[in-house]
C-alpha positions in Angstrom: 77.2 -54.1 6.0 75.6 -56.4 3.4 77.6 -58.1 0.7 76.1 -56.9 -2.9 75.8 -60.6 -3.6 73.5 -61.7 -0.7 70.3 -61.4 -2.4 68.1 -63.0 -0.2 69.2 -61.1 3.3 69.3 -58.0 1.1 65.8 -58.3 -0.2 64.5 -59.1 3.4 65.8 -55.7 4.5 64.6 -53.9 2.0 61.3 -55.8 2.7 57.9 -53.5 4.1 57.4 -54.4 7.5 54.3 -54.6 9.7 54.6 -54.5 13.5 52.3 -56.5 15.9 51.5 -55.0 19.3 49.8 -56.9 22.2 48.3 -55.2 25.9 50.6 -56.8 28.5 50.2 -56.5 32.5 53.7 -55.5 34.3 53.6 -55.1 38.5 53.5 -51.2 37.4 50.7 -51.5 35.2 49.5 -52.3 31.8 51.0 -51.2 28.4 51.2 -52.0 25.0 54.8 -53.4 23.4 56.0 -54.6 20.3 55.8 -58.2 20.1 57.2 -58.7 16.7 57.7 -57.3 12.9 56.5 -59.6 10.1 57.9 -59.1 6.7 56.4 -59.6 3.4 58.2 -61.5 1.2 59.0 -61.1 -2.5 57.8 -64.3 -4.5 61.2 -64.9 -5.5 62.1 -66.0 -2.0 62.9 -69.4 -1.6 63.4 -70.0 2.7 62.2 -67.9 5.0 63.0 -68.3 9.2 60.0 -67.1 11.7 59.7 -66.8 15.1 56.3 -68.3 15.5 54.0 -70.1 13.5 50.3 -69.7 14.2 48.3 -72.6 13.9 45.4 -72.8 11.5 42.6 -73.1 13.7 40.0 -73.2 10.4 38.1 -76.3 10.4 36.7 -77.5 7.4 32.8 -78.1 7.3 31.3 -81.1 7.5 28.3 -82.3 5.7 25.4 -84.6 7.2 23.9 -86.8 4.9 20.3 -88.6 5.2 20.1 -92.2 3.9 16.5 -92.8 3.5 15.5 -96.7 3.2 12.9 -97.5 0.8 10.2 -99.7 1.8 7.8 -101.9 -0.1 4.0 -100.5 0.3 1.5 -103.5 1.3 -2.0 -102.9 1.3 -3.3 -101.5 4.3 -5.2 -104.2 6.5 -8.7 -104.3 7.2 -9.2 -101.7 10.2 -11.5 -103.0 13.8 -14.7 -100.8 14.3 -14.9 -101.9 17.6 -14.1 -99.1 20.0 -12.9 -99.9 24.0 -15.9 -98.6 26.3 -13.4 -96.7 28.1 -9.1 -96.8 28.2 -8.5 -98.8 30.9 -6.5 -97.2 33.4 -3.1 -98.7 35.0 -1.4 -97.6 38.1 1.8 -95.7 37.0 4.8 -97.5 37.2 7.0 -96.1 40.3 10.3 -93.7 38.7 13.8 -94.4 40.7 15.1 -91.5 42.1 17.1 -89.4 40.2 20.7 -89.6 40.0 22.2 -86.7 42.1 23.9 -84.0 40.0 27.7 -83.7 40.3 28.9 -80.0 41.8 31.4 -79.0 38.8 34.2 -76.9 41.1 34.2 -73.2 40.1 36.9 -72.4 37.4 40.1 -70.2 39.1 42.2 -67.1 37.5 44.6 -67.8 35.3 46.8 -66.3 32.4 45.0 -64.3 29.9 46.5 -66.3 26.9 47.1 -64.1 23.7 44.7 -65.2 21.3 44.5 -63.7 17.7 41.3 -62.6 16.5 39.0 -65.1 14.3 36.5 -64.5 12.2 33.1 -66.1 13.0 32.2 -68.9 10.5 28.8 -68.4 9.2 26.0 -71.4 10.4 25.2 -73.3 7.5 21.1 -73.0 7.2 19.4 -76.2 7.6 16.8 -77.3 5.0 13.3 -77.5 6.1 11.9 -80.9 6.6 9.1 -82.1 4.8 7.4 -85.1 4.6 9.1 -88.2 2.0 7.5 -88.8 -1.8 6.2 -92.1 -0.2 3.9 -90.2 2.6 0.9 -91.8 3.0 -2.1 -88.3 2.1 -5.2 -88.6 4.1 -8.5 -86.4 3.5 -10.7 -88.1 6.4 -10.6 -90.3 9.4 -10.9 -93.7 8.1 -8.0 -93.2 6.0 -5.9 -91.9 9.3 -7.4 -94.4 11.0 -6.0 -97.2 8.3 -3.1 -95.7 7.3 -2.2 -95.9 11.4 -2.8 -99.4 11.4 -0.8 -100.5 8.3 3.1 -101.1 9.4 4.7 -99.9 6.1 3.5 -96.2 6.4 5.9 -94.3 8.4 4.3 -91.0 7.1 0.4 -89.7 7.4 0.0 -86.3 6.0 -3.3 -84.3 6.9 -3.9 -82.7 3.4 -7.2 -81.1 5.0 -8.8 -80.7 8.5 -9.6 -84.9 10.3 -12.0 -85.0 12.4 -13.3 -87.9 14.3 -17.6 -87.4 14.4 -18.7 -90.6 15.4 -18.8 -91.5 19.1 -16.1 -94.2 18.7 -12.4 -93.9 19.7 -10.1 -93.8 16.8 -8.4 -97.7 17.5 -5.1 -98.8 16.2 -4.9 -101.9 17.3 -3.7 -104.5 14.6 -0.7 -106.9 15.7 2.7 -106.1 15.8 2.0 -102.5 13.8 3.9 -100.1 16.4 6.9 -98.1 15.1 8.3 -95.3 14.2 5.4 -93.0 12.5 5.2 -89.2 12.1 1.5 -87.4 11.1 2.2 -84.3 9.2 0.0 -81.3 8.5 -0.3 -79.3 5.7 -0.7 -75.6 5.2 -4.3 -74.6 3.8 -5.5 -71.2 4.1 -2.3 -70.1 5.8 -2.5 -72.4 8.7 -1.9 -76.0 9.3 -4.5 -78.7 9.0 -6.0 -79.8 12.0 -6.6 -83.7 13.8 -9.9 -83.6 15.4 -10.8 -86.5 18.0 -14.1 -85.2 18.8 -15.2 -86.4 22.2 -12.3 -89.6 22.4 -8.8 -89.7 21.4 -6.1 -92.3 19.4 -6.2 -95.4 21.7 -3.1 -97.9 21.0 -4.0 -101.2 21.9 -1.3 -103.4 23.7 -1.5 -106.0 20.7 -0.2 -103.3 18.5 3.6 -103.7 20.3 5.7 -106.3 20.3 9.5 -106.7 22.3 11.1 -105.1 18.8 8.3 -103.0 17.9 7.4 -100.2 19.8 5.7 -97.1 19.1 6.9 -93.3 18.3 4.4 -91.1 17.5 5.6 -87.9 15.8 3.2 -85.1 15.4 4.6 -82.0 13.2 3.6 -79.0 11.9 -0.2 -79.9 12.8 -2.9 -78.6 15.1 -4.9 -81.5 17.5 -8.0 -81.1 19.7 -10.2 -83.6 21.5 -12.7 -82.6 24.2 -12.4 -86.2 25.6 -14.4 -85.5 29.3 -11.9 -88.0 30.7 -9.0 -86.6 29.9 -7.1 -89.0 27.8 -6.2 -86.3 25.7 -5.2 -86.2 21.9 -3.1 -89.9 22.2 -3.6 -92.7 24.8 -2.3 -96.1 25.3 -3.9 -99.0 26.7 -0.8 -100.0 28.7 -0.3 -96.7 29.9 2.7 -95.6 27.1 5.3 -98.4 28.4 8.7 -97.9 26.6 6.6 -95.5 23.8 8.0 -92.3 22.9 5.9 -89.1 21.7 7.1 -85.9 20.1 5.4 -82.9 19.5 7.2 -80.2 17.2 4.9 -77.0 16.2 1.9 -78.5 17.5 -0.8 -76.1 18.6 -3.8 -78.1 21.0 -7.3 -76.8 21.8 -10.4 -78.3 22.9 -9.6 -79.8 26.6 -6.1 -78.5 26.2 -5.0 -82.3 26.7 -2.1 -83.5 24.4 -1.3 -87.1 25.8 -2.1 -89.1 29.2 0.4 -91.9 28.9 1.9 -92.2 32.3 4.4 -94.9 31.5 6.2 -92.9 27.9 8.7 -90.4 27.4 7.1 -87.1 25.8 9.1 -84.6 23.9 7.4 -81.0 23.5 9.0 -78.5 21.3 7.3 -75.1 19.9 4.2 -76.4 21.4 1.2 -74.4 22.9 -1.9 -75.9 24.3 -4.6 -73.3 25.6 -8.2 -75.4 26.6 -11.4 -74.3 24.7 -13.5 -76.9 26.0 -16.7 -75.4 28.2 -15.7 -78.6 30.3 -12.7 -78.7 32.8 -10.3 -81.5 31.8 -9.4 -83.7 35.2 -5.8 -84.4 33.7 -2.9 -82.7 32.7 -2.0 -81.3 29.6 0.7 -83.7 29.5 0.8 -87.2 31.9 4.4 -88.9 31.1 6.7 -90.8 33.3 9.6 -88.8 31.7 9.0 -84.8 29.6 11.7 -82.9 27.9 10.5 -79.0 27.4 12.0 -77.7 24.4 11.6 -74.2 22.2 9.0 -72.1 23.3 6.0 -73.8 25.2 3.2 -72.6 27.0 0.9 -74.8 28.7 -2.6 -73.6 30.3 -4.8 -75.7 32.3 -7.7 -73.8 33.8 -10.5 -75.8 35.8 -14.1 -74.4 37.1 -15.1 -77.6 39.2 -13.9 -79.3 41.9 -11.1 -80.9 39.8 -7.3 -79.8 39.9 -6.1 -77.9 37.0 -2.4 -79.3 36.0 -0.3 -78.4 33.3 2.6 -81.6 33.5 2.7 -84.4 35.5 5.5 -86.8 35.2 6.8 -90.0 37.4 10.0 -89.4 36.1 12.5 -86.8 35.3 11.1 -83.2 34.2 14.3 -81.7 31.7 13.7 -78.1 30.8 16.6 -78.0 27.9 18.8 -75.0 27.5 17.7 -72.0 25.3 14.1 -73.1 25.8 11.2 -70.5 27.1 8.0 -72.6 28.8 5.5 -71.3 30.6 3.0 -73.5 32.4 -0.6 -71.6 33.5 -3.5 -72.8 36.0 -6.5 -70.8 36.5 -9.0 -72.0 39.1 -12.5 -70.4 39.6 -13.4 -73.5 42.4 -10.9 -73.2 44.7 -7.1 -72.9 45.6 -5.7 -76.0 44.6 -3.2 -75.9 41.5 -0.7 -78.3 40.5 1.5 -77.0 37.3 4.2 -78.9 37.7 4.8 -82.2 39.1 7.8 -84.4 38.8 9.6 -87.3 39.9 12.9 -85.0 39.4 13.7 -81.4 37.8 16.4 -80.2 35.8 15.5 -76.4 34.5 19.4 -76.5 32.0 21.3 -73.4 31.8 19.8 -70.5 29.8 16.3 -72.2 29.9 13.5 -70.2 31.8 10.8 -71.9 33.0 7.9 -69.3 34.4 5.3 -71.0 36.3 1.7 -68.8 36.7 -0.6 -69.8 39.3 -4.0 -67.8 39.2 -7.0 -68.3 41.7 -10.0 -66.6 41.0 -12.7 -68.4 43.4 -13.8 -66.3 46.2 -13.9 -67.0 49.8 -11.6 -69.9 50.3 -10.4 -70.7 53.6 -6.6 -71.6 54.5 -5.9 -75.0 55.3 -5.4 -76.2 58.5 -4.1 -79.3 60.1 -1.9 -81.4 61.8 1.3 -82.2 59.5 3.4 -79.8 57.4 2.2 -81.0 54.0 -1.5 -80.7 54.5 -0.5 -76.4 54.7 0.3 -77.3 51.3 -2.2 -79.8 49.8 -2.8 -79.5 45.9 -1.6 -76.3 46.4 2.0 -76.3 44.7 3.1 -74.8 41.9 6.3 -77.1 41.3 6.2 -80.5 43.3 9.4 -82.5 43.2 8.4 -86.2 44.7 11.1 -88.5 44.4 14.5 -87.3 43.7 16.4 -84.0 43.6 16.2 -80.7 41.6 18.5 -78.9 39.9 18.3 -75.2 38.8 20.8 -74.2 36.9 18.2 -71.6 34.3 15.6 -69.7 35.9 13.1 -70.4 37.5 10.3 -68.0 38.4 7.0 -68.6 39.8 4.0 -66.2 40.0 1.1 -66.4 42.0 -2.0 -63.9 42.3 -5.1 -64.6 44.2 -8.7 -62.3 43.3 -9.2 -61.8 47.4 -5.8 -60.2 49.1 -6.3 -62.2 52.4 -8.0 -65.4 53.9 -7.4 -67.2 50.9 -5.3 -69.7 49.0 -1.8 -71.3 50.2 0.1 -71.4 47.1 4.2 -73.3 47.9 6.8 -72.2 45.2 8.3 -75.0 45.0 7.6 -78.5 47.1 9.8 -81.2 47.7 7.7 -84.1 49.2 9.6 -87.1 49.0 9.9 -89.3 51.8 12.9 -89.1 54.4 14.4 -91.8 53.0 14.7 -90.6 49.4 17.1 -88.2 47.9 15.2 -84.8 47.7 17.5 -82.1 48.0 17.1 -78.8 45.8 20.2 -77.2 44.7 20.6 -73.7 42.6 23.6 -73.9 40.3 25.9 -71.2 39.6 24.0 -70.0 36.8 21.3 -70.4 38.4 18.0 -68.3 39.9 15.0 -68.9 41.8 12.1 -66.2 42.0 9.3 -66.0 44.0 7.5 -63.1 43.4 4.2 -63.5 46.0 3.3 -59.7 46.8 -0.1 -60.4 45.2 -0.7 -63.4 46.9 -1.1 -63.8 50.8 -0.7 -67.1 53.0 2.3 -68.5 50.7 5.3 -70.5 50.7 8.4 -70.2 49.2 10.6 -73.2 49.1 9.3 -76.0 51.3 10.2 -79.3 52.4 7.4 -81.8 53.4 9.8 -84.1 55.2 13.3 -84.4 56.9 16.9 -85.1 56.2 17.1 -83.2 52.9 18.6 -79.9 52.1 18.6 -76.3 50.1 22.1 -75.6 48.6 22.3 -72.6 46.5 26.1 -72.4 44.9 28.5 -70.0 44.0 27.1 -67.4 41.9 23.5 -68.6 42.0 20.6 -66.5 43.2 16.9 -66.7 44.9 14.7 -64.1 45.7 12.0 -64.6 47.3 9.0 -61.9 47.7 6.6 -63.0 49.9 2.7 -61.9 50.4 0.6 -61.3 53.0 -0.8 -63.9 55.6 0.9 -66.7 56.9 3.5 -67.0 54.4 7.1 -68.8 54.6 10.1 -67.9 52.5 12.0 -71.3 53.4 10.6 -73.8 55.2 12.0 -77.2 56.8 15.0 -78.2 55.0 17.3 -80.3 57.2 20.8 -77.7 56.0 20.2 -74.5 53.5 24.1 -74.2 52.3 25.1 -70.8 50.8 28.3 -71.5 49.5 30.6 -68.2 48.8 29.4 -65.7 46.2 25.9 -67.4 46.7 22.7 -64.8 47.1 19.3 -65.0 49.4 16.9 -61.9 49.4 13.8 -63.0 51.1 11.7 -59.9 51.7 8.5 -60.7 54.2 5.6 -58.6 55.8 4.6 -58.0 59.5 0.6 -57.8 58.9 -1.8 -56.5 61.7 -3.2 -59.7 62.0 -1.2 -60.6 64.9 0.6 -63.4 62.6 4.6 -63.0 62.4 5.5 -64.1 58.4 9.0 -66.6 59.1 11.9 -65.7 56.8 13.8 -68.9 57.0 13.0 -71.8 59.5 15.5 -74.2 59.4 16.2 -77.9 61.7 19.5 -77.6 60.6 22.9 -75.4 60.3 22.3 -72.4 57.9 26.0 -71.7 57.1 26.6 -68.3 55.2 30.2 -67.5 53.6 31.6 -64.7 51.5 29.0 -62.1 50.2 25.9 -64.5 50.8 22.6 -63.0 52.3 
């Protein structure tokens, strides 16, 4: 019984009440129980006792802010006319192997914790970036060219199509003028402006850096072509790119297909295509880096009808295919069989990045290689060649051949790993990881193969390879010292038994091939 003067009990009594439920687990089953009974209070009440206080979990947002630093315009310096007979090309400098990736232990059961439901915050939309007030305008080469060589621009906007028609390369070569620059295009006629090099490219002369001045070129929003016959592409460095960066964002390249040869640089591509319109085959890359982050959507083609190898990245370094990103790299060759779309010091394809590789051979009537070691099965043939450290596949990674004629032609590998015995060169799919090989319309193949000893194939828990092999002499796995399939792990390798009195090899291994758990 209440006492008539105990307001404050009285009115909590009288209070509406809402019950909470919650799903529990008991040893006979699962069932849903009160958990407590909240009361609303009257805004009279001056105390009230809980049994639990939910934190606030809301986090207030937070805004970025952009400083901009104004700098005084000089007047642009007088620009050199004279144009090098031909870049000068360096040996690339030799990339360290890769730092091995750490094996992050597989998480275990534990409690379902009660958790009350939250309401997803809304992403704050980012403003578009444009180009400053104080971005230099260009209408024609000579002002690119100029505005290049002057150190106080650190914007170029294209406001129409550049193009480069005399036979000259475009030279930025004044002391001491490298830095941080970005060339914009513009929108005309509902497309972006475009930077035409003609038959050379931008050539950065050594002079141009200094030990605190070096050069990031930043091309956005703009189309580029060159149809350079040496392949130096769209941007090339006398010293080969040492410690310059280069980033492409929504860049679309034609003409040779070739956006940069600058073995010694980092290159960023994001929302980038490059498709070659050039009547002559370009002998490099569409991108030659020492170190190449994939980013966005980017699709690479590099098709050859001469005796040269088509080849869509090739990097001394470390190959990163970020999460969330969607590249595909393309080679057609009309000549022969050889096809190189992705070379790399090391590989990292991140977690929900896909990274399809498409290898096409056309020519007709192109015998298989023969001859004494394991890597010459494979010469120039290799659709993903790691050389000098390890690679990690924690996306997907698929890789599709096709060959015009169905047999005696082509050997197309999946993915290479040719670095020496010495030298770490293992390849390992992650847990979120998957390898695909899908070779049913392309005979004499090879699926995962290992040039030398004393490295290994280690797929871990929950990753996954399948491998579909063609016709011919083909091999699923070839060579690696240990293939470790830890528990949970999957291997499908599917192979044929042609009539050609040739037996296709699943797996051939010099080492232990453990399988635990569920593996195959």
């Amino acid at each position: 019984m209440l006492s008539k003067n105990n307001t404050d009990l009285y009115a909590n009594k009288l209070a509406p009440k809402r019950q909470k439920f919650a799903i529990k687990k008991f040893t006979v089953g699962v069932a849903s129980v009160l958990v407590g009974t909240t009361f609303a209070l009257y805004a009279g009440t001056n105390h009230v006792a809980a049994d639990q206080v939910e934190p606030n979990t809301a986090q207030s947002a937070t805004k970025d802010t952009v400083e901009q630093k104004d700098e005084t315009k000089k007047q642009p310096e007088a620009v050199s006319t004279n144009a090098p007979v031909a870049p000068e090309t360096k040996v690339p400098q030799q990339a360290q192997a890769a730092t091995p990736e750490k094996t992050v232990p597989t998480q275990t059961d534990s409690p379902v914790l009660e958790q009350q439901p939250t309401t997803p915050q809304q992403q704050p939309v980012q403003p578009e970036v444009v180009p400053s007030q104080d971005a230099s305008h260009v209408s024609d080469m000579a002002q690119f060219q100029t505005a290049l060589n002057d150190k106080n621009v650190a914007e170029i906007v294209l406001d129409k199509d550049v193009t480069n028609d005399t036979d000259n390369y475009v030279n930025v070569d004044k002391p001491g003028v490298a830095r941080d620059v970005t060339v914009w295009g513009s929108k005309v006629d509902e497309r972006n402006t475009t930077l035409n090099l003609g038959d050379h490219s931008l050539y950065f002369y050594n002079k141009t850096t200094t030990p605190d001045h070096k050069w990031q070129l930043n091309f956005k929003n703009v189309n580029v072509e060159t149809n350079d016959p040496h392949g130096y592409g769209v941007v090339s460095f006398q010293n080969n790119g040492t410690d310059a960066t280069v980033n492409f964002d929504n860049v679309k390249a034609s003409g040779n297909g070739v956006l940069v040869y600058a073995p010694n640089a980092t290159v960023k591509l994001h929302d980038v295509s490059a498709t070659p319109t050039y009547v002559e085959s370009s002998p490099s890359a569409n991108v030659t880096a020492n170190n190449v982050d994939l980013s966005g959507n980017v699709t690479l083609t590099a098709g050859v009808n001469n005796t040269s190898t088509p080849q869509n990245v090739y990097a001394n370094g470390k190959v990163n295919v970020k999460s969330g990103a969607n590249v595909v790299l393309t080679t057609n060759n009309a000549y022969s069989n050889e096809t190189q779309n992705l070379t790399a010091g090391a590989l990292h394809v991140e977690k929900n990045a896909k990274l399809n590789v498409k290898v096409n051979t056309t020519a007709p009537n192109v015998a298989v290689p023969t001859g004494g070691t394991w890597e010459s099965l494979v010469v120039n043939s290799r659709a993903v060649d790691v050389t000098n450290g390890n690679a990690k596949v924690d996306g997907e990674l698929t890789v599709d051949p096709f060959t015009k004629e169905k047999r005696g032609t082509s050997v197309v590998a999946a993915v290479v790993l040719s670095a020496p015995a010495t030298t770490q060169n293992d390849l390992v799919i992650g847990p979120t990881g998957k390898l695909v090989f899908n070779a049913t319309q392309a005979p004499n193949t090879r699926g995962v193969y290992f040039v030398n000893n004393d490295h290994a194939f280690g797929v871990q828990h929950g990753g996954q390879i399948l491998l579909k092999m063609g016709h011919g002499v083909s091999n699923a796995v070839w060579n690696p010292d240990n293939l470790v399939l830890s528990d949970g792990a999957k291997l499908d390798v599917e192979t044929y038994q042609d009539n050609n009195g040739v037996t296709n090899v699943g797996i051939d291994s010099t080492g232990v091939v453990p399988t635990l758990g569920s593996s195959r």
